[in-house]
N, C-alpha and C positions, 0 to 999 in steps of 0.2 A: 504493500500500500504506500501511497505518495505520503510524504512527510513535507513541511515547508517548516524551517527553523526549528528549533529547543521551546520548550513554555521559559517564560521570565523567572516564575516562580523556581523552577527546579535548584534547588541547594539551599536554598534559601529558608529561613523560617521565621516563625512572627513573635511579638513580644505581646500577642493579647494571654493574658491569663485570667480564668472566670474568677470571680467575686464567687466569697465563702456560700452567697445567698442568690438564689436566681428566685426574684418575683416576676411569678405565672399568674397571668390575668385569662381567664377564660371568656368571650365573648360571643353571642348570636344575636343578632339586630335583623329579620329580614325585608323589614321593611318600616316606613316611619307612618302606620297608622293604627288606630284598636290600642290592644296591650301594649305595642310599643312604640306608640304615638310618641313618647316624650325619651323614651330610652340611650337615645343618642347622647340625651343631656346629662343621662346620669352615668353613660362609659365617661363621657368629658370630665364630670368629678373626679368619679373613679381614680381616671388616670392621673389627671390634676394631681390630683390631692397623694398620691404615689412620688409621684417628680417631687413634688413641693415640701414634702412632710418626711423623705427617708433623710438621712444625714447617713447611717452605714454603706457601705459600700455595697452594690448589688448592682444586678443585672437583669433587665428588665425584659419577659419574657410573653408577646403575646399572642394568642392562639385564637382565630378568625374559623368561625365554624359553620359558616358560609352565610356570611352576613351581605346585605345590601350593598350596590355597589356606593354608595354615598358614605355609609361606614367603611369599605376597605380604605377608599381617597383618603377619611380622615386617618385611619390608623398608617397608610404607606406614608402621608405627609409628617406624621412621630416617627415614623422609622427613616425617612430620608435626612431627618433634623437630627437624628442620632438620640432622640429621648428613649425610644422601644429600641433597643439592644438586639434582639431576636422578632421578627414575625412570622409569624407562620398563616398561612391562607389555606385555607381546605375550600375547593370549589361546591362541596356537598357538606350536609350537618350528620356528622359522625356520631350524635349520640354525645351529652354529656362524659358519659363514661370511659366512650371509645377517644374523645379528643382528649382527654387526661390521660389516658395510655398514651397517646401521642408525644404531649407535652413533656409529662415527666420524663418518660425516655431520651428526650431531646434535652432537656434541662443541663446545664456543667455545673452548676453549682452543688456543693455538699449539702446543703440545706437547699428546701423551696417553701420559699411564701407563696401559699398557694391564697386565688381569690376568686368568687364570682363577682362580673364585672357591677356589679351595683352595690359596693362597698365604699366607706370614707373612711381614710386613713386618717389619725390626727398625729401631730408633731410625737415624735418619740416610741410610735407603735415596735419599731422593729425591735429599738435595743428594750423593751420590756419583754417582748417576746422571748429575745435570746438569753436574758435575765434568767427568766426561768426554766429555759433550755440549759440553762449549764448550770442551773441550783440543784432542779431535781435531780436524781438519777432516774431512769426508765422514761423521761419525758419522751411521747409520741407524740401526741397533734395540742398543738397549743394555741389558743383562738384571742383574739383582742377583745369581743365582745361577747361577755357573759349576761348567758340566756340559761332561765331558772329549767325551762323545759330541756336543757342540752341534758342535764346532769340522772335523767329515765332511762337509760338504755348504755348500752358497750361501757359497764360499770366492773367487769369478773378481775381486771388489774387493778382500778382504782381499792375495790375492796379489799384485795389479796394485798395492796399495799399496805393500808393502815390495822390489818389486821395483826402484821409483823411489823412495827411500826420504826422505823429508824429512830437511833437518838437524838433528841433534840427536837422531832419535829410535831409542831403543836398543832393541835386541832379544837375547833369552839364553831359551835353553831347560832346561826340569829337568821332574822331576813336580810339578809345583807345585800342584796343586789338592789336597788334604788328599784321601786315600784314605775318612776318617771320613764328609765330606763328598757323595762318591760313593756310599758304602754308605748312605746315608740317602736321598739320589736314587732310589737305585735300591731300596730298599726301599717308597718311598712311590708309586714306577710301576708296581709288580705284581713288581718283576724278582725275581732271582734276586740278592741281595748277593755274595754272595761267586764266583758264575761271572763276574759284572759287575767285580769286583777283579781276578779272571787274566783275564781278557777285554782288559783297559786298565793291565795292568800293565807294559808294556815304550812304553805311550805316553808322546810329550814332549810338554809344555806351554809353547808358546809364551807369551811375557810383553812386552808390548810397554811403553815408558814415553816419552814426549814432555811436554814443560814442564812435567816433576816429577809427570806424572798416568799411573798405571800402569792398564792394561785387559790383560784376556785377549781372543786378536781369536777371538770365539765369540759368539754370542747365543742364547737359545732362545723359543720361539714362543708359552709360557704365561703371559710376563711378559718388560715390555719398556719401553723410552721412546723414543720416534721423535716427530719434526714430524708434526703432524695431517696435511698437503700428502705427505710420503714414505708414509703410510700408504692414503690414500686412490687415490694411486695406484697402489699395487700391489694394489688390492683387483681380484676380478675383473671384466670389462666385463659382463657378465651375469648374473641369478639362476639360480646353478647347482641349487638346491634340495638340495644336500647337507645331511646331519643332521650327520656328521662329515667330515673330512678338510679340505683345502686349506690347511692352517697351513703345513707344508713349501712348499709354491706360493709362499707369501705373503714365505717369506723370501729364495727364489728373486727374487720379485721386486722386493724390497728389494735386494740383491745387485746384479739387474740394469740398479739405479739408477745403480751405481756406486760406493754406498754401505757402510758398513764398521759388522758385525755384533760389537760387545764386549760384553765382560761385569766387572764389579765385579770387581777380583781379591778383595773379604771379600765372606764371604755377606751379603750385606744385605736378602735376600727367600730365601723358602726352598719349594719344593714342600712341601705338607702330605698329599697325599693323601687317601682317604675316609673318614680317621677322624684323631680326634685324640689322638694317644698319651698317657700319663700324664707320657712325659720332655718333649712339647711342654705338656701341659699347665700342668707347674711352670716352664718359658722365659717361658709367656705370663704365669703370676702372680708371675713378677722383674721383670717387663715394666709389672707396674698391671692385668695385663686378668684377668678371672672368666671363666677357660674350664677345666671339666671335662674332664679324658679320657676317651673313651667306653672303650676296651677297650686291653689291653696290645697292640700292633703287632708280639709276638714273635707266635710259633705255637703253639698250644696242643698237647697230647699228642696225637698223629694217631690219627684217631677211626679206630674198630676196621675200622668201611664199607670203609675205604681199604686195607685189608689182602684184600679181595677185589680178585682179577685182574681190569684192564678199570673197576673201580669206576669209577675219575675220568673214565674216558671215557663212560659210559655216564651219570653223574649230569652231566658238561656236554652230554648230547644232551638228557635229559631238563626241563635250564634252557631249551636254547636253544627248545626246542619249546612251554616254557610260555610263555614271553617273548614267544613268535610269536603266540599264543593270547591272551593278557593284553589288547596292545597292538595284537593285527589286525594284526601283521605280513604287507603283502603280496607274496606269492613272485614272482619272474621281471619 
């Protein structure tokens, strides 16, 4: 076969070396109307608030899981400015689970801060993260924002820990996670705030503290820092081809490392949900960042529709049937 010259590169080698930490942003936008009418505005936080708020060294890892073309522009224009370190574009949506096999595999860093893309980072989240990454021993997934409902399930390490309890390490219970805190959880999940408050009102909050570093023993699945190695393990042995689900699995499997799920006792990362409020708004501009609120996150006057019997059930059959139609949703 015809050759024309040598590559440039040959002999030659580079001086890039990854950052101890690769933050992985997971992203799907497919379009800017419905659900994620406003979503755009809240990758822009997101990422904002990522650039703005790390001071540790990282490398910024983001994974496009076949998003609109008006999202890839905005994320190719971070990655041509040099702010996203790594992008990655999937022409198809692989499935939450399947693009997290992707990602971590591709990750160089020892550790991954892992995120789903409608999170806010606040000044200091990483080094508290890594705080109690190199306090505990057995630390696996350790979350910025402690949610009372994380601390129900993939519990068999946390137990097994303080059952044999190391010296030193104190434990006391209270409600300790600010009610405020919850109602914002749960307002930015879809929930109900205030059934979510008597719901979790007679709960205790454990508080764990060992060589003066305090965690709540909870983690949750949207935001996290684990060893690249405890993540990749717990990924599944197969492509399960799911679009959603397996996050629960994943902490299960974390869990069944032996490993111990906490959380930042201050918020230091925050669920945003699908829109950005006007009171995040003004957080983000104390913060240095240009982020608009799209709409007031209270409820507007209930539209008169809902005052007919059956309304709400009949206009969610209506979605779900367009949705099917839209997107070739196929049945069975």
């Amino acid at each position: 076969m015809a050759r024309l010259g040598i590559s440039p590169a040959r002999g030659k080698t580079t001086d890039f070396q990854p950052a101890p930490v690769t933050v992985c942003v997971l992203t799907y936008i497919p379009e800017q109307a419905g659900y994620y009418r406003h979503r755009l505005d809240v990758l822009r936080m997101c990422l904002e608030s990522i650039l703005t708020n790390t001071a540790t060294p990282y490398d910024l890892m983001v994974f496009d899981n076949g998003s609109s073309a008006e999202v890839v522009d905005y994320l190719r224009g971070l990655h041509a400015s040099g702010s996203i370190d790594f992008l990655l574009l999937s022409a198809r949506n692989l499935g939450k689970i399947g693009a997290l096999q992707v990602m971590f595999n591709a990750a160089p860093g020892e550790w991954i801060a892992y995120a789903d893309d409608d999170i806010l980072f606040y000044p200091g989240w990483l080094e508290a993260h890594l705080e109690i990454a190199n306090a505990f021993p057995q630390a696996g997934l350790i979350s910025g924002a402690p949610v009372r409902d994380a601390a129900r399930h993939a519990q068999s390490s946390n137990q097994a820990f303080i059952a044999n309890p190391l010296e030193g390490l104190q434990i006391s219970e209270s409600h300790w996670i600010p009610d405020d805190w919850e109602r914002d959880w749960a307002a930015s999940t879809g929930r109900e705030a205030d059934q979510h408050l008597a719901d979790t009102a007679g709960q205790q909050d454990a508080l764990w503290e060992y060589q003066g570093v305090r965690a709540y023993p909870a983690a949750n699945h949207y935001q996290y820092l684990a060893r690249r190695e405890v993540l990749l393990k717990a990924m599944p042995e197969s492509w399960t081809g799911k679009l959603m689900g397996h996050m629960v699995e994943l902490e299960a499997a974390v869990d069944a490392q032996g490993l111990l799920r906490l959380s930042t006792t201050q918020r230091t990362t925050r669920h945003i949900g699908n829109l950005v409020s006007p009171e995040l708004a003004v957080e983000a501009a104390q913060m240095g960042m240009q982020v608009t609120g799209s709409v007031s996150a209270q409820r507007e006057k209930r539209h008169w529709l809902f005052k007919i019997p059956r309304m709400r059930r009949m206009l969610k059959w209506v979605y779900g049937k367009l949705y099917d139609l839209l997107y070739n949703v196929r049945q069975g």
